[in-house]
TILO-45128 format. One record per residue (C-alpha): y, x, z; residue in three letters; residue number from 1. Coordinates in steps of 0.001 Angstrom, whole numbers. Layout:
N
+---------+---------+---------+-----+-----+
:   north :    east :      up :   r :   k :
+---------+---------+---------+-----+-----+
:       Y :       X :       Z : ala : NUM :
...
+---------+---------+---------+-----+-----+
***
This chain:
217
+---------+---------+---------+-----+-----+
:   north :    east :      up :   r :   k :
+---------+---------+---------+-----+-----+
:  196540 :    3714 :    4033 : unk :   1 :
:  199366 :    4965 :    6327 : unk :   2 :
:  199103 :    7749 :    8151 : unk :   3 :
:  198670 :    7019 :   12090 : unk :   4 :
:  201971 :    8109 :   13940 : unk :   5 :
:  201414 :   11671 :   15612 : unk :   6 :
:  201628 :   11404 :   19056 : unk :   7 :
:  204556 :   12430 :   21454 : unk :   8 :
:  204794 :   16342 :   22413 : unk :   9 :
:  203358 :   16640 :   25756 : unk :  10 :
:  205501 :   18034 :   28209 : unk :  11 :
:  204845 :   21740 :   30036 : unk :  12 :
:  203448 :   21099 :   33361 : unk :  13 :
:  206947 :   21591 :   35606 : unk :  14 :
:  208838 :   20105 :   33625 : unk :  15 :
:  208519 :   16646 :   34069 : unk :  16 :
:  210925 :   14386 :   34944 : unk :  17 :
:  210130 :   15271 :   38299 : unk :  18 :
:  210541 :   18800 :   37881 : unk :  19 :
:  212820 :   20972 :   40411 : unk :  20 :
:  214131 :   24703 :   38997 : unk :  21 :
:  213815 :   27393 :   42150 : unk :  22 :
:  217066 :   27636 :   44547 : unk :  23 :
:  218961 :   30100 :   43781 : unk :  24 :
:  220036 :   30989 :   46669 : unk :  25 :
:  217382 :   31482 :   49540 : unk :  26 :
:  218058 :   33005 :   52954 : unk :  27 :
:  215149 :   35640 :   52141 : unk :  28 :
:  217288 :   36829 :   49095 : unk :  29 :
:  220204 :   36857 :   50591 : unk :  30 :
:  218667 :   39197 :   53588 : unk :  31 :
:  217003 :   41433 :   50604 : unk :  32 :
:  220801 :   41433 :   49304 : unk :  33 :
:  222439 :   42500 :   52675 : unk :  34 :
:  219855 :   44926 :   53344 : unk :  35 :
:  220079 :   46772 :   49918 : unk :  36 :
:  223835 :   46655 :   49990 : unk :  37 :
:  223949 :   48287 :   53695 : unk :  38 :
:  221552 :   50890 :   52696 : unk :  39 :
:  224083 :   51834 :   49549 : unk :  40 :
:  226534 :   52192 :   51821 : unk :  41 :
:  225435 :   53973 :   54455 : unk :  42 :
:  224113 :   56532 :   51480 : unk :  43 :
:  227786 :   56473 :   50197 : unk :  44 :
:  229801 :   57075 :   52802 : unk :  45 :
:  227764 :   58974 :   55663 : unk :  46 :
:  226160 :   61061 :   53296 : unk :  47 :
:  227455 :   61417 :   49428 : unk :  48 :
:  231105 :   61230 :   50161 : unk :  49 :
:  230967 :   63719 :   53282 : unk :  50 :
:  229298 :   65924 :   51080 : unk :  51 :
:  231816 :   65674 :   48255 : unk :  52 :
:  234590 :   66087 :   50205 : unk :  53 :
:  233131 :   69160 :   52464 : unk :  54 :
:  232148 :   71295 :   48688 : unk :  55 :
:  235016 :   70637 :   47098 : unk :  56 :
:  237132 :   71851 :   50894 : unk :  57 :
:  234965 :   74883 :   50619 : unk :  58 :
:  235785 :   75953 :   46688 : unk :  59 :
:  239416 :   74891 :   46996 : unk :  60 :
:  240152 :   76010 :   50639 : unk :  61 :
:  237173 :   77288 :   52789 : unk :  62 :
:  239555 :   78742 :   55579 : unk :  63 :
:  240973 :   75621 :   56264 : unk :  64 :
:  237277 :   73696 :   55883 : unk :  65 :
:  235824 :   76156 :   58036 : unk :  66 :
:  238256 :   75702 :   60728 : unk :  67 :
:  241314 :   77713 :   60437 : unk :  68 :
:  239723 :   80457 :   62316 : unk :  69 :
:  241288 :   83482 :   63271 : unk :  70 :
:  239941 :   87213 :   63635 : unk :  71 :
:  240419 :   90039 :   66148 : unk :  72 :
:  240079 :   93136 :   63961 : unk :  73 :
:  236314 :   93480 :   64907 : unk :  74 :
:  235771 :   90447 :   62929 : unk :  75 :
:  235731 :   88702 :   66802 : unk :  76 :
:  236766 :   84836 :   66292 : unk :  77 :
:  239559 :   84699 :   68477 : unk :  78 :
:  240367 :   80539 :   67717 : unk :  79 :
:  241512 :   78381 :   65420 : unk :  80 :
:  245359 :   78865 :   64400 : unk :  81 :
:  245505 :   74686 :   64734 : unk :  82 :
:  245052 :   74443 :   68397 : unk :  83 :
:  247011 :   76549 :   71303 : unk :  84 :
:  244639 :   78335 :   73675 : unk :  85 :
:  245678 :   79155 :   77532 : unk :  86 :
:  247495 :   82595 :   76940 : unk :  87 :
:  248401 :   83577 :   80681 : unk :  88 :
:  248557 :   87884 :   80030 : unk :  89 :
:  252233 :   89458 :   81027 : unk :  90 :
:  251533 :   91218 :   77880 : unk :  91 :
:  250977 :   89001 :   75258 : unk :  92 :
:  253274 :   85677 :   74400 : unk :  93 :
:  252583 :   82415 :   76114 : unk :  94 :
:  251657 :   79062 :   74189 : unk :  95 :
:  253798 :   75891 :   74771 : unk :  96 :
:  252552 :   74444 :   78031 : unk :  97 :
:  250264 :   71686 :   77830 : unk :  98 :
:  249476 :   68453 :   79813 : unk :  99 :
:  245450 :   68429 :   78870 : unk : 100 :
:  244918 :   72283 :   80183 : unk : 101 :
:  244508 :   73121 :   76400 : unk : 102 :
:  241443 :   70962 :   76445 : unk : 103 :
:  240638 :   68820 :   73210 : unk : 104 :
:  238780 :   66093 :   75118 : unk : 105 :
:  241289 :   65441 :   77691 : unk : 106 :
:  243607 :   62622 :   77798 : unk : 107 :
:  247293 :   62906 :   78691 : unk : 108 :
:  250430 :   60562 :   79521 : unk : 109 :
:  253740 :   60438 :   77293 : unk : 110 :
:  255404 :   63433 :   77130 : unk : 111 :
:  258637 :   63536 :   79367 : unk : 112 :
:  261535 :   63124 :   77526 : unk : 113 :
:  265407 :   64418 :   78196 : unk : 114 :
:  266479 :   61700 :   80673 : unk : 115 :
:  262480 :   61303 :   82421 : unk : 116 :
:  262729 :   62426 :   85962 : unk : 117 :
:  259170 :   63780 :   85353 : unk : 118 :
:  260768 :   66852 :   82826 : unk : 119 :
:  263013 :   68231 :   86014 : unk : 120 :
:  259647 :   68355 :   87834 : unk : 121 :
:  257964 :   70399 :   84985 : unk : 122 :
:  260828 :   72611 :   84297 : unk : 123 :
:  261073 :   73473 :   88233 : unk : 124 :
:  257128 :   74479 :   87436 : unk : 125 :
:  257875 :   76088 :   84548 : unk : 126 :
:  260768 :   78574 :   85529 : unk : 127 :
:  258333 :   80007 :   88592 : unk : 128 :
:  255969 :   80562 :   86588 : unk : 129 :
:  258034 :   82442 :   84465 : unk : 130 :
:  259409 :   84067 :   87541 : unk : 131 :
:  256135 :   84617 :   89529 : unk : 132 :
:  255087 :   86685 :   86202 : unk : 133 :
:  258015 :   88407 :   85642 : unk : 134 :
:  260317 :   87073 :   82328 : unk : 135 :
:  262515 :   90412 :   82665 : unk : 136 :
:  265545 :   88606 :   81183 : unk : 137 :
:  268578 :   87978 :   82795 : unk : 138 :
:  270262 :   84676 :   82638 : unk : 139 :
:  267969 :   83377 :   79985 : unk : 140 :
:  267847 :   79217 :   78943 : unk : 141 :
:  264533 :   78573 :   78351 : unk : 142 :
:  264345 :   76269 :   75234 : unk : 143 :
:  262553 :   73161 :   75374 : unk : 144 :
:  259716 :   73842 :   73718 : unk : 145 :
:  258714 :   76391 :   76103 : unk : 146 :
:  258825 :   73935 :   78966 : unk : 147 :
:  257871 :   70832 :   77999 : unk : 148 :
:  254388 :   70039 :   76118 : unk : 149 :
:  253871 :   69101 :   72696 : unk : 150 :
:  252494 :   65183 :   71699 : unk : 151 :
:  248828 :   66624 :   71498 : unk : 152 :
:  249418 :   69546 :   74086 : unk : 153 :
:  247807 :   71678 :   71879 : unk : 154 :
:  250480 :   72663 :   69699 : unk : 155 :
:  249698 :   76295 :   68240 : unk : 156 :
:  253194 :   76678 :   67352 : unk : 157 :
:  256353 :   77614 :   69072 : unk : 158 :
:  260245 :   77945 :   67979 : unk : 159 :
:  261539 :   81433 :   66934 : unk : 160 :
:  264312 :   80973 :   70195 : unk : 161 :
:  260724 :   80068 :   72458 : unk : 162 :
:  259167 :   83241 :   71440 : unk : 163 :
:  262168 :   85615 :   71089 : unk : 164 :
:  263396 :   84610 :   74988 : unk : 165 :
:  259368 :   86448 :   75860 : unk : 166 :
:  260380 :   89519 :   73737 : unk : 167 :
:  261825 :   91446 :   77162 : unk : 168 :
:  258542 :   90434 :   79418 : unk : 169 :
:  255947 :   91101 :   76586 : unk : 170 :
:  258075 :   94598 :   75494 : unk : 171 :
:  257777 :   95974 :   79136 : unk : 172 :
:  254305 :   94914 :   79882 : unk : 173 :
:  253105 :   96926 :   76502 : unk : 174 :
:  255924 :  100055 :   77106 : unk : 175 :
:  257358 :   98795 :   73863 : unk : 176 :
:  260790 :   98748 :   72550 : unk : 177 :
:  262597 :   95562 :   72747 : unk : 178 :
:  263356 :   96274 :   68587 : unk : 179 :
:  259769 :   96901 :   67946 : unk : 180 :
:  258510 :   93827 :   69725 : unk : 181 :
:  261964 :   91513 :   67868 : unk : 182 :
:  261095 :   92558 :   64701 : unk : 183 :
:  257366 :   91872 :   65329 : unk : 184 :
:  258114 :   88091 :   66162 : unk : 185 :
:  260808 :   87985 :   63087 : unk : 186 :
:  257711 :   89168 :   60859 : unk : 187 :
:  255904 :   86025 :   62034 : unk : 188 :
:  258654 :   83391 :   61352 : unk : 189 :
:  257622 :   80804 :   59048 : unk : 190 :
:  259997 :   78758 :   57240 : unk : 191 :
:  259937 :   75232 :   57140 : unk : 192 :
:  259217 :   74835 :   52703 : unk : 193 :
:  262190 :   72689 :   52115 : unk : 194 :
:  265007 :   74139 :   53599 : unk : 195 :
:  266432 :   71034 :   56505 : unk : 196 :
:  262882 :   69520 :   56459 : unk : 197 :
:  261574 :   70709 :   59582 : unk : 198 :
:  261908 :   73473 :   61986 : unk : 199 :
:  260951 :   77521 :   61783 : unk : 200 :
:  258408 :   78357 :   63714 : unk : 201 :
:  255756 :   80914 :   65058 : unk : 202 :
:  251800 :   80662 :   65064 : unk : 203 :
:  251521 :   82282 :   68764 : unk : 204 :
:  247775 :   82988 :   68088 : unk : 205 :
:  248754 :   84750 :   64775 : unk : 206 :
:  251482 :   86967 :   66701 : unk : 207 :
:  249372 :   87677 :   69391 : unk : 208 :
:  246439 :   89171 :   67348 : unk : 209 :
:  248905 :   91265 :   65470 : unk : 210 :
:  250275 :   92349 :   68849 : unk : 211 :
:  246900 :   93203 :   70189 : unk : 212 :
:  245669 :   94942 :   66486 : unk : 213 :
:  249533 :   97711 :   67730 : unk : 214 :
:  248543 :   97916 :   71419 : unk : 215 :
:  244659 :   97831 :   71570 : unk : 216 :
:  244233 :   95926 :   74186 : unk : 217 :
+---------+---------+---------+-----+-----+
***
């Protein structure tokens, strides 16, 4: 007698012929997606990468990741060495003029150039102020960059030949010797790093706290 024939393997409930597999893509996962992937980033960028870069600013550099600030010799802040403040004193040297009043918030127009109209204007302003507070030189040129403002008008810096044609004003109004006060600006003459790349110049904030630190005023 031959054994009956076993009957056909029944098939798991779902997956019948008329079975379906899940979508795999559903707007719900997608939102779950989005949501994870903005919180990641937001972690990442407004939180572990400021972070990051602020301790490794403060091992490798914290003067510059504190602000560049600079000290009168009571430990004082006097400003940052990065932005010009509104030096007005006969006795100390002047900053490059600027179009914003010094003021980091303020917007400001092109800087005149050479051949603008609008540079005669601010050179007229420029050499009565230097008159109405006394410049003590005779027949001095006043170089450009201590008439005309810088890009951000809050350039800290000034050109040796800017600073040097103040020497006679800032000499008198301290009862210093013209020599003293020359070789105090030529102590304060950086050097552009690769000699024909870029321009000397003097940190006027820098020179004036060493000028203050003689004087005591």
């Amino acid at each position: 007698m031959s054994a009956s024939p076993s009957p056909p393997p029944v098939a798991p409930t779902g997956e019948g012929p008329s079975y379906r597999p899940p979508p795999a893509h559903t707007p719900g996962g997608h939102l779950r997606a989005t949501g994870v992937f903005l919180l990641v980033t937001i972690l990442v960028v407004s939180v572990a990468y400021p972070f990051a870069v602020t301790a490794i600013a403060q091992v490798i550099d914290p003067f510059a990741a504190n602000g560049s600030i600079l000290h009168y010799a009571n430990g004082t802040a006097a400003g940052s060495e990065l932005i010009a403040q509104n030096t007005s004193a006969p006795y100390l040297f002047w900053e490059r003029p600027s179009g914003t009043d010094w003021g980091m918030v303020n917007g400001t127009s092109t800087v005149p150039g050479p051949t603008d109209p609008a540079l005669g204007a601010l050179l007229n302003e420029t050499i009565a102020y230097m008159k109405a507070y006394g410049n003590f030189t005779v027949n001095a040129t006043l170089p450009y960059w201590l008439v005309t403002p810088s890009a951000s008008s809050v350039d800290p810096d000034l050109t040796p030949q800017a600073v040097l044609v103040q020497v006679p004003r800032v000499a008198e109004a301290n009862n210093m010797s013209i020599a003293n006060v020359t070789a105090l600006v030529n102590a304060h003459i950086t050097n552009p790093i690769i000699p024909f790349l870029g321009v000397p110049y003097v940190n006027v904030l820098e020179l004036d706290l060493a000028l203050v630190a003689i004087t005591g005023r």
